[in-house]
N, C-alpha and C positions, 0 to 999 in steps of 0.2 A: 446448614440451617438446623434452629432447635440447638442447637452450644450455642451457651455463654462463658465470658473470660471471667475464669475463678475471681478475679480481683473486683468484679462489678456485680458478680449475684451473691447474692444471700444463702448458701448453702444449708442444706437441714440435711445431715448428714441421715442416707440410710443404710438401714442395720437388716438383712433379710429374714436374721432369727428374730429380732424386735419388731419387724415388721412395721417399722415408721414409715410416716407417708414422706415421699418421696417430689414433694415441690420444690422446685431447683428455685426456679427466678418465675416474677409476676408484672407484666406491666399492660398500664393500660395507651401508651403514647403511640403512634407509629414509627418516632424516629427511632425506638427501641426493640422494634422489631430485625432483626437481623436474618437477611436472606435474598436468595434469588428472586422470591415471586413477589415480594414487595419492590413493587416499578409505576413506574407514573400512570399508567393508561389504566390499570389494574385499580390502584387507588382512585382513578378520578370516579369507579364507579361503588367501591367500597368505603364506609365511612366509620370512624370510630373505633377500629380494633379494639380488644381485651383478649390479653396472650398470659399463658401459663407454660411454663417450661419445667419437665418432668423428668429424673434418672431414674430407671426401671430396669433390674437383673435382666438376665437374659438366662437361658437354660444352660449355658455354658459358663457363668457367670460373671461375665462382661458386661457392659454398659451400653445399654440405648436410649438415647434421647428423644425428647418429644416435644416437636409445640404444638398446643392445640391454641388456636386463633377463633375469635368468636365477632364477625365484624356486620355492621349495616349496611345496607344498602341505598340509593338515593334512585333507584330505582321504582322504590315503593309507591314515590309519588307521580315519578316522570313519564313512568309507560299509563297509568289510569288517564292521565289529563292528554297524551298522545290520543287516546284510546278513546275519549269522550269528544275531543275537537274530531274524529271521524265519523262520528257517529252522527252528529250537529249537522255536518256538511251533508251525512249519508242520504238522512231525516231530512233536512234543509229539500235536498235535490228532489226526491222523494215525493213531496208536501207539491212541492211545482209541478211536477210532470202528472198531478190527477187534477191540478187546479186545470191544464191545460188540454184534460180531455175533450174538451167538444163539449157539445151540447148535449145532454142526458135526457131521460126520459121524467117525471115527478120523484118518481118512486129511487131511482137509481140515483138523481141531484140529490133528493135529501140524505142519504146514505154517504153519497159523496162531500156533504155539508158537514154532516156529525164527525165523519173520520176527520177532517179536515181540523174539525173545531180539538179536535183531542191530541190529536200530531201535533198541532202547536203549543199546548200545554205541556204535552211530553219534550218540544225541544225547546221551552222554557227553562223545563225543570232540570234538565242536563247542559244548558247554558248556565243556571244557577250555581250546579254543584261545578262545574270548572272555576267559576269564579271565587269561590270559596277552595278551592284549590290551592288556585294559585296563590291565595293571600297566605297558604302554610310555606313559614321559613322558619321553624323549630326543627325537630326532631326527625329524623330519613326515615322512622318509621314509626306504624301504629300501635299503640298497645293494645292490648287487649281488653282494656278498661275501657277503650275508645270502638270497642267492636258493633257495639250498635248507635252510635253516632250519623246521623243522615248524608251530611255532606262527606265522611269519609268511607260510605260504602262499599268505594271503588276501590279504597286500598287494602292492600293485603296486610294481614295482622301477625305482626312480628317475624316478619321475612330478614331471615340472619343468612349468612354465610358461617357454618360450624367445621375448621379444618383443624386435620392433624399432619402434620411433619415428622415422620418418625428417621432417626437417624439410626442406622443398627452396624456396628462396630464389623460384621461380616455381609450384609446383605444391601445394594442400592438404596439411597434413598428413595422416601414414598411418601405419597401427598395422597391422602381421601378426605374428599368435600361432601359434605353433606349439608342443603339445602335445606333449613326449617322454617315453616311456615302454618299458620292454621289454616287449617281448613277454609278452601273457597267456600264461601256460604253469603248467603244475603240475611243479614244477622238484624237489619232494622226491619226488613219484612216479615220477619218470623217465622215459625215453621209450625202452627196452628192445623194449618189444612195441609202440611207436608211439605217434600222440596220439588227441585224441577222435574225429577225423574217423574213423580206420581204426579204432576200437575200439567206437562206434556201431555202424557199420556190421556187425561182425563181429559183435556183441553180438545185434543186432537178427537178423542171420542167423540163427543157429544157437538163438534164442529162435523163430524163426519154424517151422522144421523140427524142434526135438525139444518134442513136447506132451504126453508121457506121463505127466505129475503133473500138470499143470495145464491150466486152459484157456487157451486163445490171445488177445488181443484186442492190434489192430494200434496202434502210436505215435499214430495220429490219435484214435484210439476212447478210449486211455487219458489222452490229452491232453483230451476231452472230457469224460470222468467228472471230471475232476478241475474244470474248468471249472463242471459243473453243480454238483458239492456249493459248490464255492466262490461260484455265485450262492445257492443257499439257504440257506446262512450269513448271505447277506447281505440275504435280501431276505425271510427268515422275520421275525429281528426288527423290520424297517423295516414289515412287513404288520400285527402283531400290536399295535406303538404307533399306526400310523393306524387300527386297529381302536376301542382305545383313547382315542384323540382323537373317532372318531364320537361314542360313547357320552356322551362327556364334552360333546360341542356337542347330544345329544338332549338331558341334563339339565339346558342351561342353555335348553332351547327357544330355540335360534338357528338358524335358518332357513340365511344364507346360509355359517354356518361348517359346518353339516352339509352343505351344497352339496361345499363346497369340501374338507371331510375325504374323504365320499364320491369324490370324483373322483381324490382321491391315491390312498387303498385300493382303485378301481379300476384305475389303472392299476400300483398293484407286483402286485395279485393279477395282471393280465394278464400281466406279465413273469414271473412264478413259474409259473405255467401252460405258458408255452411253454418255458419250459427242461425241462420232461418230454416235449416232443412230438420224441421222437427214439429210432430203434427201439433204441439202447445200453441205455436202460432198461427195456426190456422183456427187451429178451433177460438181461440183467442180473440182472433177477429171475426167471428162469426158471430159471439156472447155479446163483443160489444154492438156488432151490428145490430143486435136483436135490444139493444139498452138505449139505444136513440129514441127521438119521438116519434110516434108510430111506429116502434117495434115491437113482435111478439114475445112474450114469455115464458108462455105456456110449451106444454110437452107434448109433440105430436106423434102418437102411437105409428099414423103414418110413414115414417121417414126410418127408416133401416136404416140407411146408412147412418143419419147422424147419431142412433141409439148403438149401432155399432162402432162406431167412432168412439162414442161415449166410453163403452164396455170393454174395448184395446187400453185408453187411457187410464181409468180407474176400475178398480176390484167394485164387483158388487157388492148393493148395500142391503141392511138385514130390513131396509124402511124403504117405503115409497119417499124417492124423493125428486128432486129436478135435474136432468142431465148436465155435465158439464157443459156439452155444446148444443144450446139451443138451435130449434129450427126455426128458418124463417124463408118462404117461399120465393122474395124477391131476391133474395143473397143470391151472387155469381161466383159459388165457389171456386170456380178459371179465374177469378180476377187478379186474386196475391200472386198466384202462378206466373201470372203472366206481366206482371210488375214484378216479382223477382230476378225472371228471367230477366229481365232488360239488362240489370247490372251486367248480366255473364255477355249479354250480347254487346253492351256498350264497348264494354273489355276489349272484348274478340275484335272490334274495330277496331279499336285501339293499337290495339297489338300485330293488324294487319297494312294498318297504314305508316306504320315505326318501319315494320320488315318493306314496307314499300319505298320507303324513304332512302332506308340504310343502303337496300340494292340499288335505288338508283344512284346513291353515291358512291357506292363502290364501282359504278359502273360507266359515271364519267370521271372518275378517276385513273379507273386506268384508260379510259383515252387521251386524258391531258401526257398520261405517260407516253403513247402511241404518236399525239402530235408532234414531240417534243417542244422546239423553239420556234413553232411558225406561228402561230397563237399568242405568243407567250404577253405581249401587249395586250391584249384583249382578256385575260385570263381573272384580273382582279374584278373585273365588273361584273363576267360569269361568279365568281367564284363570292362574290356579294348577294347574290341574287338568291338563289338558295335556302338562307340566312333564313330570309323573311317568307320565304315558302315554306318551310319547314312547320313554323311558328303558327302558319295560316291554315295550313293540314290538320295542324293538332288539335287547334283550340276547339274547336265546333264540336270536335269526337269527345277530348276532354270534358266540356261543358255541359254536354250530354252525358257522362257517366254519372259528374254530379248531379245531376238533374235526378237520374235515376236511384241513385243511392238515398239521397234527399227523399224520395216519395215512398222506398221502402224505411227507410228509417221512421217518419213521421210515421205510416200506420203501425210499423211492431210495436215502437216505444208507447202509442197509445192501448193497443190494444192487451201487450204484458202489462202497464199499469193497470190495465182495467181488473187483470189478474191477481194484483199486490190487494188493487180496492176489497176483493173478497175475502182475500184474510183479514184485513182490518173491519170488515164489517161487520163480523162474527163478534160478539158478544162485547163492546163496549163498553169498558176499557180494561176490560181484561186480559185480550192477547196483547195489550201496550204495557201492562203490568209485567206480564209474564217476558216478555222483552226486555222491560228494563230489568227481572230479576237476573235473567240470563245473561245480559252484558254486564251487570254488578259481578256476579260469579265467575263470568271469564274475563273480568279486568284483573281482580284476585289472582286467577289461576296464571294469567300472562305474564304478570310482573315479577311471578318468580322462573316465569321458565323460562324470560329474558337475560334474567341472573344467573340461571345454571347456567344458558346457553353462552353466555360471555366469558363466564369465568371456567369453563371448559374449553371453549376456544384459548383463553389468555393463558390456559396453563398447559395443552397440548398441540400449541400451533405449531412447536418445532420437531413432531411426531410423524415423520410422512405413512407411516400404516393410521395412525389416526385420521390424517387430512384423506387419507383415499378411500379411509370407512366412510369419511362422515361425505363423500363426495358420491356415492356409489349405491348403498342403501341408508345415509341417513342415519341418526341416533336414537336410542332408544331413550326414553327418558321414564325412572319407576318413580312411584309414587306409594308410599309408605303410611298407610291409615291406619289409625289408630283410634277410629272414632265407635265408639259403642252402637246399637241398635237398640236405644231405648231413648222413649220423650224425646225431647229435642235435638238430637244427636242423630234420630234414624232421619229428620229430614237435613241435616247438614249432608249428613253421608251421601243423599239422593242429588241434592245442590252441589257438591265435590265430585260425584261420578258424570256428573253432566257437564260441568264445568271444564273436569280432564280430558272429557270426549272428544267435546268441542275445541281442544289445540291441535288436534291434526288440521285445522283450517288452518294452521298457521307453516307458514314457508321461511325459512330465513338468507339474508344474500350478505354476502359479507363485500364493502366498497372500501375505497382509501379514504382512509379520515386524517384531516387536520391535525397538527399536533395538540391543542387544545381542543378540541371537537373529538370528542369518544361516545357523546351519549346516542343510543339506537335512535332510529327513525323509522315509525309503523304509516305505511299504504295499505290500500286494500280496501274492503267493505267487509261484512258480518258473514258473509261464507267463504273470506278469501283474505288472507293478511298474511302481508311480507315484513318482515321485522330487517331494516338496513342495519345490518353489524359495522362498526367502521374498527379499522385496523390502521395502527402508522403506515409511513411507508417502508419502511424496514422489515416490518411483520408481511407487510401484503404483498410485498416480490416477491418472497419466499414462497407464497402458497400454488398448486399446483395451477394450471393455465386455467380450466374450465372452473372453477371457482371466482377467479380472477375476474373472468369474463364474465361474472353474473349466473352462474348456473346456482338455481334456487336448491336448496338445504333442508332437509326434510325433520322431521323428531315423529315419533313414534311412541306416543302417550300408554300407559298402563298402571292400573291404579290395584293396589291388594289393601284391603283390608283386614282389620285382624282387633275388636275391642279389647279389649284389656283391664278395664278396670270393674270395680263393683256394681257398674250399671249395667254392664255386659253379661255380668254372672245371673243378676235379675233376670236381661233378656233372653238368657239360655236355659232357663231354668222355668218362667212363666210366661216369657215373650214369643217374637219371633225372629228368627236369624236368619230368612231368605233373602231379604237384602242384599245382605252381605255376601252366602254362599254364591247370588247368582252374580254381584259383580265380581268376583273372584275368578269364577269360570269363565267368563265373558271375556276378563282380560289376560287369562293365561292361554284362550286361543288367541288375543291379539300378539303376546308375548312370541309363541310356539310360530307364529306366520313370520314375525322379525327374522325368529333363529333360521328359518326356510328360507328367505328371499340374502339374507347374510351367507346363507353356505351355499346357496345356488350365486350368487353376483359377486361374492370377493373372489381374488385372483387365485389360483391352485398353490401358488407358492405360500399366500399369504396362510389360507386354510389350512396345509399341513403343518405351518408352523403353531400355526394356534391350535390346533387339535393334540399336538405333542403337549403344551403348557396348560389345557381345559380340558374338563370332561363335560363339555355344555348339556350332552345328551342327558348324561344321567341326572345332573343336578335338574334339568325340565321332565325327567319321568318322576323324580323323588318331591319335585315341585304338584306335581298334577296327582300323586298319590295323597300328598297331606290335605289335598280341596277335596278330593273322591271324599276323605276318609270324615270330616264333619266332626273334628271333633273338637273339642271345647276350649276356648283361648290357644287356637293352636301357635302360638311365635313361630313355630319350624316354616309357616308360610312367609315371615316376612322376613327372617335369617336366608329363605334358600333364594327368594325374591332380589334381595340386597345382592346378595353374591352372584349371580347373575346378570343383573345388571353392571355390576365391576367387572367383570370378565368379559362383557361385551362393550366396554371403555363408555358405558351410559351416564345420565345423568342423575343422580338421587337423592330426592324427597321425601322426607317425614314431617309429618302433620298429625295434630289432633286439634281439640276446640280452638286452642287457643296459643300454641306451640309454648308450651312451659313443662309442666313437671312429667305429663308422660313422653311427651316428644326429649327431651332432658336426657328422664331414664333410657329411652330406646340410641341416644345417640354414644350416651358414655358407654351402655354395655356393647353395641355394635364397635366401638373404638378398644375397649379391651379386647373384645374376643377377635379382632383383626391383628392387634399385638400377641396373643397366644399365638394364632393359629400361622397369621405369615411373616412372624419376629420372632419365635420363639420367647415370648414371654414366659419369666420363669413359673412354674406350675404352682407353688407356691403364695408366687404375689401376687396373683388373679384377683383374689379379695380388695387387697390392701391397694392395689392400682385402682379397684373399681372406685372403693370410697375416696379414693384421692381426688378420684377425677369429679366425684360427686359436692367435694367439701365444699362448705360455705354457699350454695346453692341456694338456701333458701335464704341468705342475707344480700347476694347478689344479683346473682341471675334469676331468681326468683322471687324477686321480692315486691312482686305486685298480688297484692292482697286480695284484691277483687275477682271475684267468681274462682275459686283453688279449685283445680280438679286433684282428686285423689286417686290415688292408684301405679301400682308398677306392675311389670311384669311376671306375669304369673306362671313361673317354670321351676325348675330346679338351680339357674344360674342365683349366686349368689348377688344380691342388691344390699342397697345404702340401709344402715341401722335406722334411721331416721324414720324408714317407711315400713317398718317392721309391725306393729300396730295395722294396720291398714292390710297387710297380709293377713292376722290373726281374722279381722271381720269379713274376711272371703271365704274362711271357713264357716262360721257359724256365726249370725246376726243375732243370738242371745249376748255372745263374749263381749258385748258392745259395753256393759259395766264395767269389764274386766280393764276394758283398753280404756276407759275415762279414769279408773282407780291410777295403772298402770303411768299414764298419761301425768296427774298429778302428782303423783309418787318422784316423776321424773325431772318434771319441770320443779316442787320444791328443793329435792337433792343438787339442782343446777344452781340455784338463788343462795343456797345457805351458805 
C-alpha cells in the first residue's frame, strides 16, 4: 500500500537539497486506490475517497511512501435518522403510559394535560425532521455552510475519515486514522444563554429550589425510574414466554426440558423482582397515592418517617420546599410489600410443584423398571395419564404468577410514570428544549464514534491483543478540541463536553451481517444504547467466543481541549479559560481510571509485553503536569493526549467549529511529526513534507468560503506559509495594517 507503478504516476521528481515537494500520484476514484484495506464491507460504509500519494527521505536516505486517503461517510446521515426513529417510539411509549395513569386529582390532570399537549409537539417536531431526512440523497455529508440548518441538526458537520499509510523501506507498514468532525453543538439553537454544560446545571438548579407545583426527585432518581420501567418492558414479556414454554414442556411430559424452562423463568423472575427493591418505588406510589382525588398534598411535620424517607433519598435543600414523598394517613405502606412479595411466593410454588412432579416421575419410573414385563400391557395408558396431569398442576400456579406480576407491573409503571410527570412539569417547555438540544448534540457526537468504532474494528479484527483489549476493558476513544473560550465557541465547547459525556451510554455488540447488510443498528433508550456492528461471516468466526456470543463492548469517552487560534489569545488575555482548564482535569482523571482498570484486567503476558514497547506512565504524569501547569495555548496537551491514545490502540478525534482549517492544520502536523518521530523522516524535510501535505488546501479541501476560521498552531513547529500572516496578528493587533499592505503586496505580485 501507498506504491504506485512508475508507468501510471506522474512523478515530480524530489531533490532533498532543492527541497521539492514531493507528490508522487493523486486520485480521486476508488478503483485507484491500491491496497489491503480497500474491501467491500469497509467501502459499503465510506464514500468518495481523495488519495494523495507521497516519496518522503528517510534519515538514512531511503524511500518511504505514503497515502493519505481523505473519504466520507454515509454514516452521517444513517445513525441521526436510527437515532430519531428511537426516540419517536421512546416519546411515543412515554406520552401513553401518563395518558394511562388513572384518574388525578384537578391540579395534577391539568399538569398532566399541559405536558401531554407539548410531548406531542415535540414528537411532531422529530417526526418532521426524519422525514426531511430521509428525502436527503445528495451528499454523505454536511457542510459546514449547512450547520445551522433546522432539519439537519442531527447530522454531524464534515465527519471524514483522514488516513495515512506509510510504507517505510525498514520498518512494518502503518495505518493512523484520524476522525474529523466539528464540534457536536446545536448550531440552529444558538449559544446566547450558553451550551448544555451551563444550561443543565442552571436547569437542574432552579428545578431543585422552586417545588411549589410539583414534586422534586433528584437527576439520579429520575434516571432510575426510567431504568426500571425500561427493565420491565423487558423482562415482563421475556417472563411470561418462559412461563409459556414451562407449560408447554408439562404437556409434552419432558422431564429435562421442564428442568431447563423452569430455571430460565427463575432466573428473569429473580431479575424482575430486584428492580423493585429500591425505596424510588415506594415512595413513588406513595406521591401518586396522595395525587388521586381526595389526596393530600400538603407537608406533615408529623410523619418522621416519611420526612426521614425524604432526607435518605434527597440532599437537603437551601429553601422550604415540598418532600419527595408525601404523607397521607390512609396509605398502607405493607401493601406494595406484600403484592411484591407474591411474585417470589408465586415462583416458590412454582418451583415446588415442578420438583413434585419430577420426583414422582423419577419414582414410578423406576418401578416400571422393578415390574418389568408383568405390566407391560397396561403401561401406555399409565404412561398417558401423566401427560395431562402434569399440564393441570401447572397452569393454576402459572396463571397465578401472572396474575401477580400483572398487578405489580401496573402499579410501578404507574407510579415511576407519575415520576417522569415531574420532570416534565417543571418549566414548560423548557426541559423539552433542553432535551431536544441534548439528543441534537449526541446524534452529532454518535455518528462519529460509529464511524471510528467500525473502521477500527474493520482495520484490527485480525489483531487477537486487540480483540482481547477491546473484549476486557473496552476502548478508549480521545477527542481532540480545538475550540476557543470566547463568544460563541465557549457554549459549543460546553454542547461537545456534554455530548462526549453522554457516549458512555452507549454499548456496542458486534453480530453476523449479510453480505450486503453492513450498515449498524441502534436499540436502546436515552440512558442506554446498543449500537449492532455487523461483520461477514468470515470476519465473525474469527472473533473470540464471548464477543461472538453477544458480550456488550465498551468505549471510554475523553475530550482535551486546547484553543488555538486568535479568539483564544483574546480569552487568555481578557476572558476566561476555566472551561476549559476544568474539562481538561476532569477528563484526564477519566483517561488515568482507563490506564488503572487496562493494567489491573489485561493478561500479565500481554502487560509486560507492552510495558517493554510504552512508557504509558510517564507520558500520563508529563500529561497531568502540562494541565497543572495553565499555561497558554499549550499543544503539548493535545500531542501527549494523541499519543496516548495510539498506544492504548484507541480511537481519535479532532474537531473544532467546523472541521476545516484548524482541524486541517492539527491533522497534517500530527501526520509529519508521526513520520519524524516513528519513520524516521529525514530531519531536513520536516518543512517541505509539512507544506506538501498542506498544498492546495485552500482550493480543495478547503474551499468553502463560508464562516473561515483563522488560525494555526501556535508553537514553534514549523506551519504552511499561507498562514504566516495570521501568526504575525497574534503577536500584536496594531500589525493588522502591516498584514493588509503585506497581504496585497502578495496577491498583486501573484496576478502580474
Amino acid at each position: 500500500m501507498g506504491e504506485t507503478e512508475d508507468g501510471e504516476a506522474d512523478h515530480i521528481t524530489t531533490d532533498v537539497q532543492g527541497q521539492k515537494c514531493a507528490l508522487v500520484y493523486e486520485c480521486t476514484a476508488a478503483d485507484n486506490i491500491h491496497g489491503n484495506d480497500n474491501v467491500p464491507f469497509l467501502n459499503a460504509v465510506l464514500k468518495n475517497p481523495v488519495c494523495k500519494l507521497y516519496r518522503f527521505p528517510t534519515s538514512d536516505n531511503k524511500w518511504m511512501r505514503i497515502r493519505e486517503q481523505m473519504s466520507e461517510s454515509i454514516l452521517s446521515f444513517h445513525i441521526p435518522k436510527e437515532l430519531i426513529s428511537l426516540h419517536i417510539k421512546e416519546d411515543l411509549c412515554r406520552n401513553q403510559e401518563i395518558k394511562e395513569l388513572g384518574e388525578l386529582s384537578p391540579h395534577w390532570d391539568n399538569l398532566r394535560k399541559n405536558v401531554l399537549t407539548h410531548c406531542d409537539q415535540m414528537v411532531n417536531l422529530y417526526q418532521d425532521i426524519l422525514t426531511e431526512l430521509s428525502k436527503e440523497g445528495g451528499s454523505s455529508f454536511k457542510s459546514s455552510s449547512s450547520k445551522g440548518e433546522k432539519t439537519l441538526e442531527f447530522v454531524p458537520v464534515n465527519l471524514h475519515l483522514q488516513r495515512m499509510h506509510v510504507h517505510s523501506p525498514h520498518l512494518k507498514d502503518a495505518v493512523y486514522d484520524v476522525i474529523t468532525v466539528g464540534a457536536p453543538a446545536a448550531h440552529f439553537q444558538g449559544f446566547k444563554n450558553g451550551g448544555l454544560r451551563k444550561l443543565l446545571h442552571r436547569f437542574e438548579t432552579e428545578r431543585r429550589n422552586t417545588g411549589y407545583q410539583f414534586i422534586y426527585y433528584s437527576p439520579e432518581n429520575t434516571a432510575k425510574a426510567k431504568e426500571v420501567l425500561s427493565n420491565i418492558n423487558q423482562l415482563q414479556p421475556l417472563i411470561a414466554t418462559q412461563a409459556d414454554l414451562l407449560l408447554h414442556s408439562a404437556s409434552q411430559h419432558s422431564p429435562d426440558s421442564l428442568k431447563n424452562s423452569l430455571k430460565m423463568l427463575a432466573e428473569k423472575t429473580e431479575l424482575f423482582v430486584h428492580a423493585f427493591k429500591d425505596q424510588l418505588v415506594r415512595s413513588a406510589l406513595l406521591a401518586l397515592y396522595t395525587a388521586r382525588p381526595g389526596g393530600t398534598l400538603t407537608k406533615s411535620p408529623s410523619s418522621r418517617s416519611s420526612t426521614e424517607d425524604s432526607h435518605a433519598r434527597d440532599q437537603p435543600q437551601p429553601v422550604p420546599r415540598q418532600d419527595s414523598i408525601p404523607h397521607h394517613s390512609d396509605y398502607d405502606e405493607e401493601e406494595w410489600d406484600r403484592v411484591w412479595a407474591n411474585v417470589g411466593k408465586s415462583l416458590n410454588c412454582v418451583i415446588a410443584m415442578v420438583d413434585k412432579l419430577i420426583e414422582s416421575h423419577e419414582r414410578d419410573s423406576s418401578a416400571e423398571r422393578d415390574s418389568g414385563d408383568k405390566d407391560g400391557e397396561v403401561e401406555p395408558e399409565q404412561a398417558h395419564q401423566p401427560k395431562e396431569d402434569w399440564y393441570e398442576e401447572l397452569q393454576p400456579l402459572v396463571l397465578a404468577l401472572k396474575d401477580c406480576m400483572g398487578e405489580v407491573v401496573s402499579r410501578a409503571k404507574q407510579s415511576l410514570t407519575f415520576v417522569l410527570l415531574q420532570e416534565l412539569a417543571y418549566s414548560l417547555p423548557q426541559c423539552l428544549l433542553l432535551t431536544l438540544r441534548r439528543d441534537v448534540v449526541f446524534s452529532q457526537a454518535l455518528a462519529g464514534l460509529v464511524c471510528g468504532f467500525i473502521i477500527k474494528l474493520y482495520t484490527s479484527w485480525h489483531d487477537p491483543d486487540f480483540l482481547r483489549q477491546l473484549a476486557t476493558v473496552g476502548l478508549v476513544v480521545q477527542y481532540e478540541g480545538l475550540l476557543s473560550t470566547y463568544s460563541d465557541e465557549v457554549g459549543m465547547l460546553e454542547d461537545m463536553a456534554v455530548g462526549i459525556s453522554d457516549l458512555k451510554k452507549v454499548a456496542f455488540k458486534i453480530v453476523e451481517g449479510e453480505s450486503n447488510d453492513v450498515l449498524p443498528v441502534i436499540t436502546g433508550r436515552r440512558e442506554h444504547y446498543v449500537v449492532e456492528v455487523k461483520l461477514p461471516a468470515p470476519m465473525f468466526e474469527s472473533l473470540p467466543l464471548p464477543i461472538k456470543e453477544g458480550q456488550l463492548l465498551h468505549v471510554h469517552p475523553v475530550l482535551f481541549n486546547v484553543g488555538i487560534n486568535e479568539q483564544q489569545t483574546l480569552a487568555e488575555r481578557f476572558g476566561d479559560v476555566s472551561l476549559q482548564e476544568s474539562i481538561n482535569q476532569e477528563n484526564f482523571e477519566l483517561l488515568k481510571e482507563y490506564y488503572s482498570i487496562f493494567m489491573e484486567k489485561m493478561p500479565p503476558d500481554y502487560i509486560s509485553h507492552f510495558q517493554e514497547h510504552n512508557d504509558l506512565k510517564g507520558l500520563l504524569e508529563n500529561l497531568h503536569q502540562n494541565i497543572q501547569a495553565k499555561k497558554r495555548k499549550n499543544v503539548e496537551i493535545m500531542w501527549l493526549a494523541a499519543t496516548i491514545c495510539r498506544k492504548l490502540n484507541g480511537i481519535r478525534f479532532t474537531c473544532c467549529k467546523s472541521a476545516k482549517d484548524r482541524t486541517s492544520m492539527s491533522v497534517t502536523l500530527e501526520q509529519c511529526s508521526i513520520l519524524r518521530d516513528e519513520h524516521h523522516l529525514h530531519k531536513d524535510f520536516f518543512i517541505r513534507a509539512l507544506d506538501c501535505m498542506r498544498s492546495r488546501q485552500a482550493q480543495e479541501a478547503l474551499n468553502e468560503s463560508d464562516d473561515p476560521e483563522t488560525g494555526c498552531l501556535t508553537d514553534n513547529k514549523p506551519t504552511s506559509r499561507h498562514f504566516y500572516p495570521v501568526a504575525l496578528l497574534l503577536v500584536s493587533s496594531h500589525l493588522l495594517v502591516v498584514w493588509l499592505i503585506l497581504s496585497l503586496a502578495l496577491l498583486l505580485a501573484k496576478y502580474q
